[in-house]
ZALUM-692673 format. One record per residue (C-alpha): x negated, y, z. Coordinates in pm, whole numbers, plus 50000, padded with zeros to 5 digits. Example, Ala and Ser with C-alpha at 12.3 -4.5 7.8 and 13.67 -1.06 7.14 Angstrom:
2
487704955050780/486334989450714/
% end
This chain:
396
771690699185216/775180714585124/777750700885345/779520671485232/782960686185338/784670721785390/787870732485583/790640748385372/794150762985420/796970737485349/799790756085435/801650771485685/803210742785860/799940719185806/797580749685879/793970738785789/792240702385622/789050692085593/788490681985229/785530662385031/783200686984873/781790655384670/781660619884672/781670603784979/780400564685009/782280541385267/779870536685564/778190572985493/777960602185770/780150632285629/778220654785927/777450654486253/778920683786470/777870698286781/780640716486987/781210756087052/781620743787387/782520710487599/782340700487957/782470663988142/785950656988320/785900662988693/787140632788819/784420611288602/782050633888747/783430628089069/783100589189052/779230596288970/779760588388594/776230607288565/775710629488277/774160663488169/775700688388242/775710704187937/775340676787645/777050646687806/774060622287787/774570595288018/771880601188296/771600565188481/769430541888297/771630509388175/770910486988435/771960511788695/774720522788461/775320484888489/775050478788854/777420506888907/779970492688722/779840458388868/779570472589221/776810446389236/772590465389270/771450428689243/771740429988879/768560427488654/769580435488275/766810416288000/764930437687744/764900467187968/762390485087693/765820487387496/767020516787722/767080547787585/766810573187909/764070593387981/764110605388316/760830613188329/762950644488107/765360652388315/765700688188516/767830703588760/769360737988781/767090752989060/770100770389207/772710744189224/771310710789118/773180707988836/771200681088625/770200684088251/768840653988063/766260675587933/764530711987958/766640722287650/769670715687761/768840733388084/767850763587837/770970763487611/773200755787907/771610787688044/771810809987765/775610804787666/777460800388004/775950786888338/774470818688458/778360828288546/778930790588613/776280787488864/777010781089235/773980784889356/774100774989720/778200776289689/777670743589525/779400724189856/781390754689959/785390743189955/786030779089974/784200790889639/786570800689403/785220779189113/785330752589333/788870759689463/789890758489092/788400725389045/790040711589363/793380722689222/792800712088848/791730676089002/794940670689227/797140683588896/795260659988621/794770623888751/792600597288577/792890587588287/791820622588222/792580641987897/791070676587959/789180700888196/789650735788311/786490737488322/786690735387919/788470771987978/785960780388213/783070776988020/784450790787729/785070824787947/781670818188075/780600819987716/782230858387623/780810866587956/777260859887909/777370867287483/775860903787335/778120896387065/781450885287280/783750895286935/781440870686786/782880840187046/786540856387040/786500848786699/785120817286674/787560804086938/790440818286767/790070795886499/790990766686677/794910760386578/797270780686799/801200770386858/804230796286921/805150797487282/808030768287259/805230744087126/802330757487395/805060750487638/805610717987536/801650709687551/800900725487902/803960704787998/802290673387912/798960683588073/800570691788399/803370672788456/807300682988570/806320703488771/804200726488507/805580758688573/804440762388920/801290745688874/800470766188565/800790801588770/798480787689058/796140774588839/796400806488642/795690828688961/792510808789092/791200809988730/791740848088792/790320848589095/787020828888964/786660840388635/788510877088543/786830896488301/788510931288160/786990918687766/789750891187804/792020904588021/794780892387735/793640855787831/794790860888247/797660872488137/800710845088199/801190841187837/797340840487730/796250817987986/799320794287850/798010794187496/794580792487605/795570760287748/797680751187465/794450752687259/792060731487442/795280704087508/795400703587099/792110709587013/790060693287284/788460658287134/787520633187385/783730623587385/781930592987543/778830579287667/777260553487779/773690546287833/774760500287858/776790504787528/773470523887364/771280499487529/773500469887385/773350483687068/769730484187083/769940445187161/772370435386881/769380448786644/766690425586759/765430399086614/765660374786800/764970331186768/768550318086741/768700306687087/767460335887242/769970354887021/772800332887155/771720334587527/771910374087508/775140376187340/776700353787620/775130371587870/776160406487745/780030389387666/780120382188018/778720414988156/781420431587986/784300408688151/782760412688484/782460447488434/786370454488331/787620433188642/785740455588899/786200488588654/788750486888413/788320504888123/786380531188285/783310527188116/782040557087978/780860590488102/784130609587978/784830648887863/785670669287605/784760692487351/785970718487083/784600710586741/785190734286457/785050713086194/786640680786331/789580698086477/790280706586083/790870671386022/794890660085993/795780632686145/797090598285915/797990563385983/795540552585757/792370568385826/789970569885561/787150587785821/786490583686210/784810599286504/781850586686735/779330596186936/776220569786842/774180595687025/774430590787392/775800626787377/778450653787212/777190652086877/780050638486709/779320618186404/782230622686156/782000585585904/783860572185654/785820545285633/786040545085285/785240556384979/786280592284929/786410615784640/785250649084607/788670671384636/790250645384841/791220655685209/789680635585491/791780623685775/791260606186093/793730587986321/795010602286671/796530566686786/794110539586856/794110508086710/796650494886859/799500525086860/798840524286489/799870490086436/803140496986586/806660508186356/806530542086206/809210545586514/806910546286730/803930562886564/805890592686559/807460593686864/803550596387036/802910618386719/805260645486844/805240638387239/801280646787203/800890667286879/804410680386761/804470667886424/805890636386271/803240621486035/803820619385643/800630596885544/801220571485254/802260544685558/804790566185708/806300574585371/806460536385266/807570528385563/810440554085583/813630530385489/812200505785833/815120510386118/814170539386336/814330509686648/811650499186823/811180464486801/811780440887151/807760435587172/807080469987105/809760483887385/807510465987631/804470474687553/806300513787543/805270523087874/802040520587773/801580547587534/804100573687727/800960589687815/798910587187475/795830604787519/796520643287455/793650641287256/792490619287017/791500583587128/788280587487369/786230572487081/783620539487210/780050552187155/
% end
């Protein structure tokens, strides 16, 4: 089937949009995208948030998934047939027990990157330069986490292993680039105040690990910033979760009324038993690059929206209304909340996190408001200081 949507050139201050290539019904898929490349955050991985290594795919059936959560193994979830894992599929890396939810993720993980990746029996080694990188990148980028060198690394990986490596160069340069103030600006919000430093050490262990003489131009100081620059822009935040698929599978029973109304309490309170030992930490958490969605502008009134429905990075691009064939589809970079706020404040995440104030039909109504944030909104400020560098890790 043709595709239901096509990126085109806006102009030089927008750069790209993704536009309707014919009608689009509320409620319908406009595609589902798999990323050039994407890789689970290290801390998540580091708190056993188990998932592929290559597609994301939560790993732990729900109940464990569960259990883990609650800090509690006593817990026995109903309708465990409504749990979507397989592990009777999943396979390791024979080298370094890196685990795959399947044999063709294995394969594909294989064939684009991990045979550069691969630690073999380094896996535990402090030492190992890979591993000294992600030590580094881990005590730089604290939860909640908003990218991964290891996004960079793979995507080195990638020209590394490729016949073709103009082929990759390409397709990564398509990805929106900044000038040097704006990268600066980007890598400053990755890394913190003290960026500079940080940036040249991470810059020399990615050296160290990685160096390869077809992109020497991204070790350079420079290259290595807008490389950076490009995954803190570009980078969309994907989640998964084998509970949420599993209560998803529940809500679509058919159940006798009270049976209905006995699982809905009992997943209500799962969910506030889970937040007071986890927080909002629910998901298995990373990112990825996706050509087409990274075309889509930002507005404050979305008319399309990102998931992941599933269980791994295929990202499922829907509408939220109708849309006409011509017209340009948008999704929102603030979550639900940041967008209710005054155009104020809208902006002032807009261009902390993406360097452009927003012109959608809300922010132009809204234009005359006072540029003041409101009393309830100054509290609440503190809050979004750090709004996700990406856009909003999206609830599978």
């Amino acid at each position: 089937a043709a595709a239901a949507a096509e990126a085109r050139f806006i102009s030089s201050a927008k750069g790209k949009g993704l536009f309707a290539t014919k009608n689009i019904r509320k409620g319908e898929t406009v595609f589902v995208e798999r990323p050039v490349v994407s890789s689970q955050f290290l801390w998540n991985a580091l708190y056993n948030y188990r998932a592929c290594d290559h597609c994301l795919r939560a790993l732990e059936t729900a109940e464990e998934n569960a259990q883990r959560l609650l800090g509690k193994s006593s817990l026995v979830l109903p309708h465990p047939e409504q749990c979507s894992i397989r592990k009777d599929l999943h396979q390791q890396c024979p080298r370094c027990q890196v685990t795959y939810c399947s044999a063709e993720c294995r394969q594909a993980a294989l064939e684009q990157y991990h045979q550069v990746l691969c630690l073999g029996p380094s896996r535990d080694d402090p030492t190992h330069p890979l591993n000294k990188l992600q030590e580094a990148w881990r005590n730089m980028h604290y939860p909640p986490e908003t990218s991964s060198i290891m996004l960079m690394a793979r995507m080195v990986a990638t020209v590394k292993q490729a016949k073709d490596k103009e082929w990759w160069i390409k397709a990564f340069s398509q990805f929106c680039s900044k000038t040097a103030n704006e990268e600066e600006e980007i890598v400053h919000k990755l890394l913190g105040d003290k960026f500079k430093g940080q940036l040249e050490l991470l810059r020399l262990l990615f050296t160290e690990a990685l160096y390869d003489e077809h992109l020497s131009r991204w070790f350079t100081p420079e290259g290595f910033r807008s490389l950076f620059a490009l995954v803190g822009t570009n980078g969309q935040g994907i989640g998964t979760s084998s509970l949420s698929q599993w209560v998803h599978a529940c809500d679509a029973l058919d159940l006798p009324m009270l049976q209905r109304e006995e699982l809905d309490a009992f997943i209500d309170q799962l969910y506030k038993d889970i937040e007071k030992e986890s927080g909002e930490f629910l998901n298995c958490e990373g990112s990825g690059l996706y050509v087409l969605q990274s075309c889509c502008n930002h507005s404050c009134i979305p008319n399309a929206e990102t998931s992941f429905p599933e269980n791994n990075f295929l990202l499922h691009l829907m509408a939220l209304e109708d849309i006409e064939a011509g017209e340009e589809i948008c999704i929102s970079y603030l979550d639900c909340c940041q967008r209710e706020r005054s155009r104020h404040s809208r902006n002032k995440i807009l261009r902390e996190n993406y360097l452009f104030t927003c012109s959608c039909p809300k922010c132009l109504a809204q234009a005359d408001d006072a540029d003041v944030t409101s009393d309830e909104e100054e509290e609440g400020e503190g809050e979004t200081d750090d709004a996700e560098l990406e856009d909003e890790m999206t609830d599978v």
